[in-house]
N, C-alpha and C positions, 0 to 999 in steps of 0.2 A: 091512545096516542102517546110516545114513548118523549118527541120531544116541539115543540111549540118555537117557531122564530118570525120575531116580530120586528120588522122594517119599517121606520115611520119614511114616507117617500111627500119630496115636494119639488116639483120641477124638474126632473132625474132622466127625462125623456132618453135622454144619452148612455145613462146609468143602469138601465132596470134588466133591459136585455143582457148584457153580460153579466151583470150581479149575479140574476137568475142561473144562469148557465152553470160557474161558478161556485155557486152556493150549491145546487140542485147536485151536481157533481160530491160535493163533502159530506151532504147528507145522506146521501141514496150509502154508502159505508159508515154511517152513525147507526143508522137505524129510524122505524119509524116516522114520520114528520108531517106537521102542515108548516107552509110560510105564510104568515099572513102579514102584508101589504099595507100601510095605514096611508090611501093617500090623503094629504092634508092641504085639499082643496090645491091643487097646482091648473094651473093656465093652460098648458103646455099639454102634449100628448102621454104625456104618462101615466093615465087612468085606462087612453085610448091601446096603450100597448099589455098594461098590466089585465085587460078582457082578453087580449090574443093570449096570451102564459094563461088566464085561467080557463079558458076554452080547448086546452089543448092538454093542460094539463090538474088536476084536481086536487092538490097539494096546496096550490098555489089558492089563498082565502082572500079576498079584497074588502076594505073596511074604507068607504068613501066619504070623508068628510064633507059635510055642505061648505065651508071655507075655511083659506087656513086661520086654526086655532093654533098653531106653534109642536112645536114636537115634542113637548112636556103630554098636551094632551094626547098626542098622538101614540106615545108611549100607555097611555093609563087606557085609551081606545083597547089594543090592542092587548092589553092584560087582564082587560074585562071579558075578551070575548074568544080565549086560547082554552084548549081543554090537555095541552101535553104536562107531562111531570114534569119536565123539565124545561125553561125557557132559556131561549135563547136571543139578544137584541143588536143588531148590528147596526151602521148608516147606510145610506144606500147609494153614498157617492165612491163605492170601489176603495176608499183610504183602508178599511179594512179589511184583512184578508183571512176569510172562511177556511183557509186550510190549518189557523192558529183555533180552532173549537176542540180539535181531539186534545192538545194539550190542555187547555178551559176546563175541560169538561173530566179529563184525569184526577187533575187538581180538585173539583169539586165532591169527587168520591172522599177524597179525604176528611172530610167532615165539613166541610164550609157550606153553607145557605147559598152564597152568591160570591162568587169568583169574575172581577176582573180585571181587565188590558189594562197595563202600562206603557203606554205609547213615549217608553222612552227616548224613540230617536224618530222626532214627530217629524215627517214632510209639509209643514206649511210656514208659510211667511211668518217672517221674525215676529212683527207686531200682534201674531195671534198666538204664539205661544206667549210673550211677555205678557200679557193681557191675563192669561191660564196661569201665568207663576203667580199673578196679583191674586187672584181669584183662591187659587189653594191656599196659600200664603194668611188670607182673611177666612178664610174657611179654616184650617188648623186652630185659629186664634179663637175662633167662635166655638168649634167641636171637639177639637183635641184628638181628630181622627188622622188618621195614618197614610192612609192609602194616599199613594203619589198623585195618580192621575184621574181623580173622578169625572171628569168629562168627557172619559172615551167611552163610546157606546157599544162597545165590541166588552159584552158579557155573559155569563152561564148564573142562572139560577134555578134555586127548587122552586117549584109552582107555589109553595105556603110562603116566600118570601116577598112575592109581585099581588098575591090574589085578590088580598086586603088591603092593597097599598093605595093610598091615596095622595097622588100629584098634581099642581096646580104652578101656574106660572111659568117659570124658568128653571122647573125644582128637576129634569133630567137629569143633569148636572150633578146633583145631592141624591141619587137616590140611595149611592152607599153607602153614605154618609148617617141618613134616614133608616137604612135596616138598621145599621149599627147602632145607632141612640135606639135602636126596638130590642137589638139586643140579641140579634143576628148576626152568624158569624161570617163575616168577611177578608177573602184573601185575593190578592193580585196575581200578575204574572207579565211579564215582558213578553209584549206582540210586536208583530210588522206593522210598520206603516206605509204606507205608499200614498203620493201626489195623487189628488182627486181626476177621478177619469173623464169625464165630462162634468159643464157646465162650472155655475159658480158657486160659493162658499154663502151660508145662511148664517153663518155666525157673526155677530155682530158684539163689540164692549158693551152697548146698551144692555143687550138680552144679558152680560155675564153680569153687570150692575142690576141689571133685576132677578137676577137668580139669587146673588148673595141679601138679596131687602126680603127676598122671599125663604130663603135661609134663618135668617133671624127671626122672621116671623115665626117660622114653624119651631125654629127653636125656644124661644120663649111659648110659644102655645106647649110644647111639648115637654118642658120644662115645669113650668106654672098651671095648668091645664087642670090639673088632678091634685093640685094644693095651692089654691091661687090664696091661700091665705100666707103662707111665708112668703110670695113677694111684697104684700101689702102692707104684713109686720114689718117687716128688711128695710124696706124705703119709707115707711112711715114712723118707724122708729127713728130710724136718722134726720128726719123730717122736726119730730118733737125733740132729740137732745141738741137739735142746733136751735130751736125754739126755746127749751133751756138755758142752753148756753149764753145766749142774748140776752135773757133775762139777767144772770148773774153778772154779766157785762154791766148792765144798765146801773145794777145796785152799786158795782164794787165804783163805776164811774160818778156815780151822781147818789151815795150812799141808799138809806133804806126809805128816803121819802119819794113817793112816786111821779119820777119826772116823763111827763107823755112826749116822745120824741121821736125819728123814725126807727130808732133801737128796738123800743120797743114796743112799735107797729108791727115790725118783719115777726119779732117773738112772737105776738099773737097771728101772726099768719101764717108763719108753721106751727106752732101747738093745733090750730084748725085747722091747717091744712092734713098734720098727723094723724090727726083724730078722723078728719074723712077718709082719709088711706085707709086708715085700719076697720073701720064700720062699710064699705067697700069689699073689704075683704073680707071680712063677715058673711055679706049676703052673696059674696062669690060662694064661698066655702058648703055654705048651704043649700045653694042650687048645685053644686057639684055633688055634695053626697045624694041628693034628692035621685041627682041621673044615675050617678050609680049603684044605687037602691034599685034602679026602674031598668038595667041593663048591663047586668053583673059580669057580660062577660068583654066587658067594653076595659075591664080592670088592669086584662093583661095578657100579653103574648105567650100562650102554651105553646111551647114546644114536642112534649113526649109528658106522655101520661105513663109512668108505670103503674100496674095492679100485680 
């Protein structure tokens, strides 16, 4: 299987029929394919229609969620269980348009992991792009990554980029973000967008305020994960010289006889608090080498091996 597109679908009843059509058109001229279908527990008739396309046609793969998990999982569903080289991730509300993957997928010869959409001239209501300026904007600030638009799902990657990836929460959103801190090369490109074709919009400020809590999180995990001892030094050093510094305060104020005061209380409760930051960090540092002793190749992303 030459290329693998994975659709997370929820509620789309209106959607799926033409996507299909559309899509199956772009790809029958790409070359080989399966679609596979994530539906993520919808209410509505869209599992009911997505059996008629897989009955009729055998391309078409269905991955049915017992209820919706959100379309973070429904993305990782879907990247667990694809066998093409190369994948492919779209929405399944029609905003994106299948005939912008020959360009995607150009682009991606050129040496990049994962190439994509910059929905630079988005059709949807003001409030949900402002909402996306917030979001990249806190995202830049956190990662330092580039790419304009990370929350358009209209993407091309190589299959070593999605295999091993593991997403959780609101982290869709971040996933280029996520190659790139792996150290995966990523490039965009200027796509269509178009007003969604049926039905309503799943996107919500909540989900993009739990995407960026869950940003941070993997950021610091991914960060500190593999040397969780230079956070505990970093903050716990600063932790004992403001513990010092308190001290010296207390002397130069009340010279060198020992006056107990709340001066220097806080002193000894960052000197102790310093001191367990860094003894913390210690027995971090030490279960980490232990795991990576016990699972070497957890160390690092191989890209090409020459011999």
């Amino acid at each position: 299987m030459k290329f693998s597109v994975v659709i997370p679908t929820y509620n789309e009843e209106g959607n799926i029929v033409a996507l299909y059509n559309e899509l199956t058109a772009v790809m029958k001229k790409i070359g080989s394919y399966e679609l596979i279908f994530v539906n993520d527990g919808s209410r509505d008739k869209t599992l009911e229609k997505l059996e008629k396309l897989h009955a009729i046609d055998k391309h078409v793969i269905i991955i049915d969620h017992a209820r919706n998990f959100g379309q973070t999982a429904a993305f990782y569903s879907g990247f667990q269980n694809l066998s093409g080289e190369i994948v492919i991730t779209l929405d399944a509300d029609m905003q994106n348009n299948p005939r912008d993957l020959p360009r995607l997928l150009k682009k991606l010869d050129k040496g990049y992991d994962v190439v994509c959409g910059w929905r630079k001239h988005r059709k949807d209501p003001f409030w949900m792009k402002f909402v996306s300026k917030i979001a990249s904007f806190a995202r830049k600030i956190l990662t330092n990554e580039k790419v304009h638009d990370p929350g358009c799902s209209l993407r091309v990657y190589k299959s070593s980029a999605v295999k091993d990836l593991f997403i959780y929460g609101e982290m869709h959103r971040y996933i280029t973000t996520i190659l790139k801190m792996k150290g995966f090369r990523v490039g965009e490109l200027v796509v269509d967008h178009r007003e969604r074709y049926s039905g309503k919009t799943k996107y919500t400020p909540s989900k993009v305020f739990r995407g960026l809590v869950d940003l941070l999180n993997y950021k610091f995990w991914y960060t500190y994960s593999k040397k969780p001892l230079q956070f505990f030094v970093k903050y716990g050093s600063i932790l004992f010289f403001i513990g010092i510094a308190l001290i010296i305060y207390n002397f130069a104020r009340y010279g060198l006889k020992l006056t107990i005061g709340p001066t220097l209380f806080l002193s000894a409760l960052f000197i102790i608090s310093a001191v367990q930051f860094i003894s913390l960090g210690l027995l971090a540092e030490m279960q980490v080498k232990t795991y990576y002793q016990e699972n070497p190749k957890e160390l690092a992303t191989i890209n090409k091996i020459y011999k």
